[in-house]
C-alpha positions in Angstrom: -4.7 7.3 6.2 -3.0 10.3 6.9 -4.5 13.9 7.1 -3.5 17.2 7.5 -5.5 19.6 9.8 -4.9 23.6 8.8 -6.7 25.3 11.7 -5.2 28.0 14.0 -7.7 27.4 17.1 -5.4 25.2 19.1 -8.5 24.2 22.0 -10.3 22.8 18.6 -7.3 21.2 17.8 -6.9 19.6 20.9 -10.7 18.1 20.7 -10.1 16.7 17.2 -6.8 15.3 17.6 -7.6 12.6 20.1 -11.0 11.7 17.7 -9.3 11.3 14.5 -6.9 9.3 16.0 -9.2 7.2 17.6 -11.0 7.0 14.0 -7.3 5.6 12.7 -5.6 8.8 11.1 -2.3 9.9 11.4 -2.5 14.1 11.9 -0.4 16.4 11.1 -0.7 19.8 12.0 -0.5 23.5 10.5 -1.7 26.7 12.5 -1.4 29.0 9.4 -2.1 29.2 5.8 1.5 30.1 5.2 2.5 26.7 6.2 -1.1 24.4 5.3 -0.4 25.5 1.6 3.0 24.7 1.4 2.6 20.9 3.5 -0.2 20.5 1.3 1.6 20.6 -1.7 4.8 18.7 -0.4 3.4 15.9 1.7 1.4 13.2 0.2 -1.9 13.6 2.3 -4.9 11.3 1.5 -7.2 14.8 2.6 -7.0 17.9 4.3 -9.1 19.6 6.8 -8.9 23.3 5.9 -10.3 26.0 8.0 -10.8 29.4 6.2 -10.2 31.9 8.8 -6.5 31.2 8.9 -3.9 33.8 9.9 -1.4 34.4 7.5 -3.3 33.3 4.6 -7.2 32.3 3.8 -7.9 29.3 3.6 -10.0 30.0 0.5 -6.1 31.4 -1.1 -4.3 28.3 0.2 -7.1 26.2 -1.6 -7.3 28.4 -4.8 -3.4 28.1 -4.8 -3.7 24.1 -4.7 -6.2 23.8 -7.3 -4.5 25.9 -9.8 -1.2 24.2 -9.4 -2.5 20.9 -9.7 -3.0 19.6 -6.3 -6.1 17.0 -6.3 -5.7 16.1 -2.5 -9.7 16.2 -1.2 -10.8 19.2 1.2 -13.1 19.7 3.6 -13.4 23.3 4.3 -14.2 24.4 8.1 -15.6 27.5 9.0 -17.7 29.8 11.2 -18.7 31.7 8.2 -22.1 30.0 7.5 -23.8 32.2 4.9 -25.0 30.1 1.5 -22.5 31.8 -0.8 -19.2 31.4 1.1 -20.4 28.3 0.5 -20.7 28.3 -2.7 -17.2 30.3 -3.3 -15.8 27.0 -1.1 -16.9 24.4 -3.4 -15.8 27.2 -6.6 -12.5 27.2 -5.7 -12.4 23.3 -5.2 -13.9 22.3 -1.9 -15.2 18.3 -2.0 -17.3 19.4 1.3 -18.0 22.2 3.8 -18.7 22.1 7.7 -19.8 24.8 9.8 -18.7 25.6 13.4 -20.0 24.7 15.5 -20.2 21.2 14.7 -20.2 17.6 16.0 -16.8 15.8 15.9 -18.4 12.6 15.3 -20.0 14.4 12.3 -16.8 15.4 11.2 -14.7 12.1 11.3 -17.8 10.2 9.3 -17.1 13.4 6.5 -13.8 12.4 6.5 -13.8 9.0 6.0 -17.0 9.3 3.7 -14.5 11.0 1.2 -11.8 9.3 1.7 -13.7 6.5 0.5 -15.3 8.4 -2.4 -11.9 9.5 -3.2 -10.6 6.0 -3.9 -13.4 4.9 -6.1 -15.3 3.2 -3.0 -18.7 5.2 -1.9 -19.9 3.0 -0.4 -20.7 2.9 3.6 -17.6 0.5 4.3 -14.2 -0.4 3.3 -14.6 -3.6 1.2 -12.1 -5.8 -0.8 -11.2 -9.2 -1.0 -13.8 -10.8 0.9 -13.2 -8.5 4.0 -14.6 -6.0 5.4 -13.2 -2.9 8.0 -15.1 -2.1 10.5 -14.1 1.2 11.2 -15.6 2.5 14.3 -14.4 -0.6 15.9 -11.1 -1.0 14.1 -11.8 -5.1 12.9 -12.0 -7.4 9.8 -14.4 -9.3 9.4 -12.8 -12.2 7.2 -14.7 -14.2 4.4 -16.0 -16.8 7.0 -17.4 -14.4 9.2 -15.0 -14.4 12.0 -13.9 -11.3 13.0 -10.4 -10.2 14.0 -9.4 -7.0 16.0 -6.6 -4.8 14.6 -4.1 -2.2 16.5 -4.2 1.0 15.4 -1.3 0.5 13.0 -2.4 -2.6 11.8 -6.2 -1.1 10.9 -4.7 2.2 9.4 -2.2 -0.1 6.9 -5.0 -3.0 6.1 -7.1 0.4 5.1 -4.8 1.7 3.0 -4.1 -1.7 1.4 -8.1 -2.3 0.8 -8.1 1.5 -0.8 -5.5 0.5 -3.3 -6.0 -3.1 -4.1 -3.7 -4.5 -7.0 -1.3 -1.8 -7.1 2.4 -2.1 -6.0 3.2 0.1 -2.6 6.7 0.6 -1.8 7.6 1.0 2.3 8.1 4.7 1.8 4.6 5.3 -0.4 3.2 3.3 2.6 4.9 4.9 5.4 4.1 8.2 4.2 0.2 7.1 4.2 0.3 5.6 7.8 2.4 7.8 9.7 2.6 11.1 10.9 5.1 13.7 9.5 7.8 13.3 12.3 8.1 9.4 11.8 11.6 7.7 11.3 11.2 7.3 7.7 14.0 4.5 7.4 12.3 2.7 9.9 11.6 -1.3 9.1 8.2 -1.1 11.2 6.5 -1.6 7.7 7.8 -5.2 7.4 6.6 -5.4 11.2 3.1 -4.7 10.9 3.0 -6.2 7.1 4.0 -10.0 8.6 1.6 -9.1 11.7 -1.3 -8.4 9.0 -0.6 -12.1 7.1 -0.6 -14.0 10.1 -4.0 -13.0 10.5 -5.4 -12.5 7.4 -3.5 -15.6 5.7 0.1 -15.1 3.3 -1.8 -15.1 0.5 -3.3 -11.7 0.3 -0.4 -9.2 0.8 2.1 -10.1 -1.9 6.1 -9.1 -1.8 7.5 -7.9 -5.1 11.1 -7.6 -4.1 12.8 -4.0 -4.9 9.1 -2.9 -5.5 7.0 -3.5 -2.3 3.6 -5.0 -1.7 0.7 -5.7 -3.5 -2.6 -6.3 -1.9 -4.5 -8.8 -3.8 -8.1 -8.8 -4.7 -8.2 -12.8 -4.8 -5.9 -14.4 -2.3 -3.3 -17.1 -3.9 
């Protein structure tokens, strides 16, 4: 899943960069609100992490601005501004959740995947489809007969995104743009890499090819 992080403190930036990444997101970064609210309404991000104490423009603007131009993407607000009703003018102008600084990154990345999953229709604790099962902290599937099967951090952030969007065709692009960070060779064939990687451990039967389209994940393996 990919995820853009609007927040001008660059030491916090540097603490949450190697977490998320560990917690299989790609990052992409603005320092400003000038530039979070114009990536967020060009790049297709899965959620954003939006502090409100942005130079350039508030984070509360670049969020208003979203909303009433149609952007959906899910937002959780950061902020050392912990009084109830900036709160509550967070979650007016669209906010799915609010942290206050200082927090816990651990708390933080569960947040993030917590809506991520909510956002996709699955609110549940895991990632489940097919018969599998993600285990995100330790970036495996467990498969239908219990046997579990570690992932690279390419292979776990794809399978996720495949699980999130069961029976719907993907093309490479859709999926590179999910998987990868912003400066990634978008012509690259690294898709079909990690897609033949994932069937030879999960079986041929569950990521279908739909040539000229892309791939469909099935929710019953043929």
């Amino acid at each position: 899943m990919r995820l853009l992080l609007v927040e001008d403190d660059k030491a916090l930036v540097d603490r949450l960069l190697p977490a998320l990444s560990r917690a299989g997101f790609a990052v992409d970064i603005a320092d400003n609100g000038i530039d979070g609210e114009f990536l967020g309404d060009e790049e297709p991000y899965d959620l954003v992490v939006l502090d409100l104490g942005l130079p350039g423009r508030p984070g509360l603007e670049v969020l208003r601005g979203w909303r009433s131009r149609g952007n959906r993407v899910s937002v959780l607000i950061l902020t050392a501004r912990d009084a109830w009703f900036e709160r509550v003018d967070g979650f007016k102008a669209g906010a799915d959740d609010y942290l206050g600084k200082p927090f816990h990154v651990e708390e933080l990345v569960e947040r993030i995947k917590a809506l991520v999953r909510r956002a996709e229709g699955r609110p549940g604790p895991t990632v489940q489809c097919a018969g599998l099962e993600l285990d995100e902290s330790r970036q495996e599937v467990r498969l239908p007969d219990g046997v579990r099967v570690a992932l690279t951090g390419t292979e776990f952030r794809l399978l996720r995104y495949f699980m999130l969007h069961p029976g719907r065709i993907l093309s490479k692009t859709q999926l590179t743009e999910h998987v990868y960070e912003q400066d990634f060779d978008r012509d690259s064939n690294l898709i079909e890499v990690y897609v033949r990687r994932l069937r030879a451990k999960l079986g041929s039967g569950r990521i279908v090819t739909r040539r000229g389209q892309g791939y469909l994940f099935l929710e019953h393996a043929e």
